[in-house]
C-alpha positions as CSV (number, residue, x, y, z in Angstrom):
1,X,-14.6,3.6,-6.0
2,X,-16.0,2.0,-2.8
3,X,-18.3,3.5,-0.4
4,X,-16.0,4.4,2.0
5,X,-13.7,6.6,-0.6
6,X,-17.4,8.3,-2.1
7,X,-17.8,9.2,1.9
8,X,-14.3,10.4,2.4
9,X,-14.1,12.1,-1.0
10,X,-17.5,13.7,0.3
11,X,-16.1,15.2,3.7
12,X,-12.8,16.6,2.0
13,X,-12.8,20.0,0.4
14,X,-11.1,20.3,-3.0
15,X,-11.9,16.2,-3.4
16,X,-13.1,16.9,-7.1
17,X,-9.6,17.8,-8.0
18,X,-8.2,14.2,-6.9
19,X,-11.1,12.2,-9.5
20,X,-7.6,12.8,-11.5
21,X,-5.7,10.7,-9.4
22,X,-7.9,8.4,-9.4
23,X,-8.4,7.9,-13.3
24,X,-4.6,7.5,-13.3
25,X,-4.6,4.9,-10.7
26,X,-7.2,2.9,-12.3
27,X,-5.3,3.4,-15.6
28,X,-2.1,2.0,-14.1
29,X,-4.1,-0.7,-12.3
30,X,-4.9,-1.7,-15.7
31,X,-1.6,-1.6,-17.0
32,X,-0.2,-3.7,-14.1
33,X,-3.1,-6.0,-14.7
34,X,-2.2,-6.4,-18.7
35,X,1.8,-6.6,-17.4
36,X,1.0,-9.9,-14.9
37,X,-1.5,-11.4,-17.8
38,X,1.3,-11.2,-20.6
39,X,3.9,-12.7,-18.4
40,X,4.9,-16.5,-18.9
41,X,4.8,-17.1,-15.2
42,X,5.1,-15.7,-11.8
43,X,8.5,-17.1,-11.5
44,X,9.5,-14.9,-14.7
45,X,12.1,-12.4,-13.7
46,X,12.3,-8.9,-14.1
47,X,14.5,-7.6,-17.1
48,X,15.7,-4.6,-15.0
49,X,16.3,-6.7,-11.9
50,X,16.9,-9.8,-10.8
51,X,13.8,-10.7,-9.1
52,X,10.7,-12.1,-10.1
53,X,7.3,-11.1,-11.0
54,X,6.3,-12.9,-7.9
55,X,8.6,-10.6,-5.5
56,X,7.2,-7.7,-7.2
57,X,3.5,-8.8,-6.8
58,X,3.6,-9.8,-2.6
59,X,6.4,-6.2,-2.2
60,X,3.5,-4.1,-4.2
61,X,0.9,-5.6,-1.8
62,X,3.2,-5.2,1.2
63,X,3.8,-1.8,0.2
64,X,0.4,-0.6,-0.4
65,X,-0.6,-2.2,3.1
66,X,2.1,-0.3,4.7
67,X,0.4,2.9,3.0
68,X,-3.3,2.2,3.3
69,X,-2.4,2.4,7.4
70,X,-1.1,5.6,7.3
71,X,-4.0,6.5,5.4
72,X,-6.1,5.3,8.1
73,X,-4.4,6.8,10.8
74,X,-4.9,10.1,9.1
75,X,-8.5,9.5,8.5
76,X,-9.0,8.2,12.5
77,X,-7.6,11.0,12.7
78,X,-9.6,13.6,10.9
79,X,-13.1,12.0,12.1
80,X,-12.2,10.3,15.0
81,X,-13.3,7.1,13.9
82,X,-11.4,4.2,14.8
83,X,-11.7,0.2,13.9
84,X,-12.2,-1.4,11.0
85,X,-15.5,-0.6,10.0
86,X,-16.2,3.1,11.4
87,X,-19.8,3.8,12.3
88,X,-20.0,6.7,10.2
């Protein structure tokens, strides 16, 4: 976990229930991670839908983009931090 989500986890009550979630994100991260390895190539396409492991790869980094902002407006928002780096 980076230093910035040991400091956040520090400031937010209850945080010691959500180690879970993070276990089980590190656990699909692996799984993801094992997924992309085994696969032929980028270009190979999905056996559910017709796109390929590429389009999957740049949507989940799009997607978790779009969600790691509205994380950080909530946490600009909670400490009243704002930028890139916070000072805090």
């Amino acid at each position: 976990m980076s230093d910035f989500g040991i400091d956040l986890c520090a400031r937010v009550q209850g945080c010691a229930k959500k180690s879970g979630t993070v276990l089980r994100m590190r656990a699909r991260t692996r799984r993801c991670d094992a997924v992309i390895a085994a696969a032929p190539s980028l270009d190979a396409v999905s056996v559910t839908r017709e796109v390929s492991l590429r389009w999957i790869i740049c949507h989940m980094i799009e997607e978790t983009g779009r969600h790691l902002g509205h994380i950080d407006l909530l946490r600009e928002q909670a400490d009243g931090e704002v930028g890139e780096e916070p000072e805090s």
